[in-house]
Biopython code that builds the backbone (N, CA, C, O; Angstrom):
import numpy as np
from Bio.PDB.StructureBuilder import StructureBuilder

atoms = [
    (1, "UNK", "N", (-17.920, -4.874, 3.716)),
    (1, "UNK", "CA", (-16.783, -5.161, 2.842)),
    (1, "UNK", "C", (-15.865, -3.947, 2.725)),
    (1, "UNK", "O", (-14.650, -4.094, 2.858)),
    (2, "UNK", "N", (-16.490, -2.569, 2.442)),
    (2, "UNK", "CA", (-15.432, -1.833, 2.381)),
    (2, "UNK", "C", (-15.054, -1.279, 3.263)),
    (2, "UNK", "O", (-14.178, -0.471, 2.956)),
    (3, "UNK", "N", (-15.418, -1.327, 4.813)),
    (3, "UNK", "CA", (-15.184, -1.604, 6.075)),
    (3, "UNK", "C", (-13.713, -1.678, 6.135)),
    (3, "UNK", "O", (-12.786, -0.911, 6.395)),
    (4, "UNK", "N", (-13.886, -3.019, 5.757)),
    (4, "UNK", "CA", (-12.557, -4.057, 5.810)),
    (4, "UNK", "C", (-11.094, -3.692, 4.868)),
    (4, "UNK", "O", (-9.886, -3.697, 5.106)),
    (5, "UNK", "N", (-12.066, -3.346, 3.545)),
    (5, "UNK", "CA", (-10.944, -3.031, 2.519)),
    (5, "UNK", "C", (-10.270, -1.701, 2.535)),
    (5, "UNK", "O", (-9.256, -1.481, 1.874)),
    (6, "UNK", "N", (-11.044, -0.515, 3.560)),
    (6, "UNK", "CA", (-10.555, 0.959, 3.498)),
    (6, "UNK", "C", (-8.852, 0.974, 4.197)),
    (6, "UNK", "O", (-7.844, 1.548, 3.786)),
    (7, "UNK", "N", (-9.107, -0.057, 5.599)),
    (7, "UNK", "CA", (-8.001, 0.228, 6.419)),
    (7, "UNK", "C", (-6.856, -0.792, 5.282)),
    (7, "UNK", "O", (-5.798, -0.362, 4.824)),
    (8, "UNK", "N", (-7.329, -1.932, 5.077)),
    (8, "UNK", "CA", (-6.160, -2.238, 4.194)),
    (8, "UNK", "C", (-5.631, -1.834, 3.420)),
    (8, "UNK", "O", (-4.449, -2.169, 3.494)),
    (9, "UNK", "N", (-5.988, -0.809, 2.050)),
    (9, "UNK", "CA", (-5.811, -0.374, 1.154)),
    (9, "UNK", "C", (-4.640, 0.915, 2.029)),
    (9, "UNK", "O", (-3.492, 1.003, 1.595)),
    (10, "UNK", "N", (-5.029, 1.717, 3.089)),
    (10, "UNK", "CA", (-4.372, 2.452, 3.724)),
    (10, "UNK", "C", (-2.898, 1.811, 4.092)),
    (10, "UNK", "O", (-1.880, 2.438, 3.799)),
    (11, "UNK", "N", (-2.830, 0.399, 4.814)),
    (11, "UNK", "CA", (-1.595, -0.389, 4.492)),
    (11, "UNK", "C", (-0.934, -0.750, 3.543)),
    (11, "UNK", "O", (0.271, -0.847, 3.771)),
    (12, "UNK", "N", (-1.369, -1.058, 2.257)),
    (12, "UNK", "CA", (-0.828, -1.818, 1.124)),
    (12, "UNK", "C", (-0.515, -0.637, 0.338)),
    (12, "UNK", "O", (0.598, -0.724, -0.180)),
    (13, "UNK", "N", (-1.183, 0.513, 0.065)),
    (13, "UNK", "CA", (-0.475, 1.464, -0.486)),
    (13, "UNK", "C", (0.713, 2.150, -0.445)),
    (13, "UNK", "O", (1.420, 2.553, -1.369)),
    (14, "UNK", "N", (0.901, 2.268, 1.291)),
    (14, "UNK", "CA", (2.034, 3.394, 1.117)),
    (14, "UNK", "C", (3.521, 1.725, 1.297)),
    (14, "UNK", "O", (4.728, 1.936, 1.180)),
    (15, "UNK", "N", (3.105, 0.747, 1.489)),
    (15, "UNK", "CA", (3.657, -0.257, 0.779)),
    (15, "UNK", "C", (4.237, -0.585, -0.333)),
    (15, "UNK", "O", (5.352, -1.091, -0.462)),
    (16, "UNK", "N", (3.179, -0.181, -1.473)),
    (16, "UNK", "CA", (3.556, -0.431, -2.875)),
    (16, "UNK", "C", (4.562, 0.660, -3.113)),
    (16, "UNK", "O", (5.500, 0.627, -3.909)),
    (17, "UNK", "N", (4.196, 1.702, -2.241)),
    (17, "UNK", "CA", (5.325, 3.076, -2.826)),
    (17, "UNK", "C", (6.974, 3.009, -2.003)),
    (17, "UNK", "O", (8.072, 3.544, -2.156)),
    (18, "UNK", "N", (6.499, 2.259, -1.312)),
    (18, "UNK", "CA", (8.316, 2.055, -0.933)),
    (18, "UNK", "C", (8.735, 1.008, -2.009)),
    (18, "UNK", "O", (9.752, 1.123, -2.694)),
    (19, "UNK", "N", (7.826, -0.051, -2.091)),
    (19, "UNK", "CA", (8.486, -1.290, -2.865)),
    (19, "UNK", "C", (8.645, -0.924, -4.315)),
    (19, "UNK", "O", (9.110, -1.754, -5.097)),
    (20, "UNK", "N", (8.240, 0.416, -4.760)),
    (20, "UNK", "CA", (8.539, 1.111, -6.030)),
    (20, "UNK", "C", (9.987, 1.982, -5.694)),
    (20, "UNK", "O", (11.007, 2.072, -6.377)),
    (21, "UNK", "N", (9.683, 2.523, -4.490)),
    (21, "UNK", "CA", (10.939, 3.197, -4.542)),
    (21, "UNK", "C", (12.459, 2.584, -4.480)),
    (21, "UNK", "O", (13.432, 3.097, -5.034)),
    (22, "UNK", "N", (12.469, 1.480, -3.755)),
    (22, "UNK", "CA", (13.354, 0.617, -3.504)),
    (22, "UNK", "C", (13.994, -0.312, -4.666)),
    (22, "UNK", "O", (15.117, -0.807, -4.765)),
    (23, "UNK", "N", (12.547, -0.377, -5.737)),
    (23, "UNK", "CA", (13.260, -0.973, -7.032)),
    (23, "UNK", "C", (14.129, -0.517, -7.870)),
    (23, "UNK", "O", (15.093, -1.091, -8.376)),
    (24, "UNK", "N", (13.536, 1.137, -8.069)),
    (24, "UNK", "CA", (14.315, 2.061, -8.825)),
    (24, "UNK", "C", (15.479, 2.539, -8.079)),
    (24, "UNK", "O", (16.188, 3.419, -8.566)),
    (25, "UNK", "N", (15.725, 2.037, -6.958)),
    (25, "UNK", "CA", (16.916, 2.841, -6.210)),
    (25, "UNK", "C", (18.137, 1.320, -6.390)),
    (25, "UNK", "O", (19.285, 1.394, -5.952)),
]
sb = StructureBuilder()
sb.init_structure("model")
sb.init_model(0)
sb.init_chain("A")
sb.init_seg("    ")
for serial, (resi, resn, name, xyz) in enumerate(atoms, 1):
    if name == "N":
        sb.init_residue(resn, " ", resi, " ")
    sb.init_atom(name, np.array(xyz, "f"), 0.0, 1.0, " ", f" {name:<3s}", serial, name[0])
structure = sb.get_structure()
């Protein structure tokens, strides 16, 4: 399981930080 969830979390994070940056901009 966390196999699976390490590489995703590596995708979805630096994700969430554009889609933060992009809100406030």
């Amino acid at each position: 399981m966390k196999q699976i969830l390490l590489p995703v979390l590596h995708v979805v994070i630096p994700l969430f930080k554009c889609n933060i940056k992009f809100n406030f901009s």
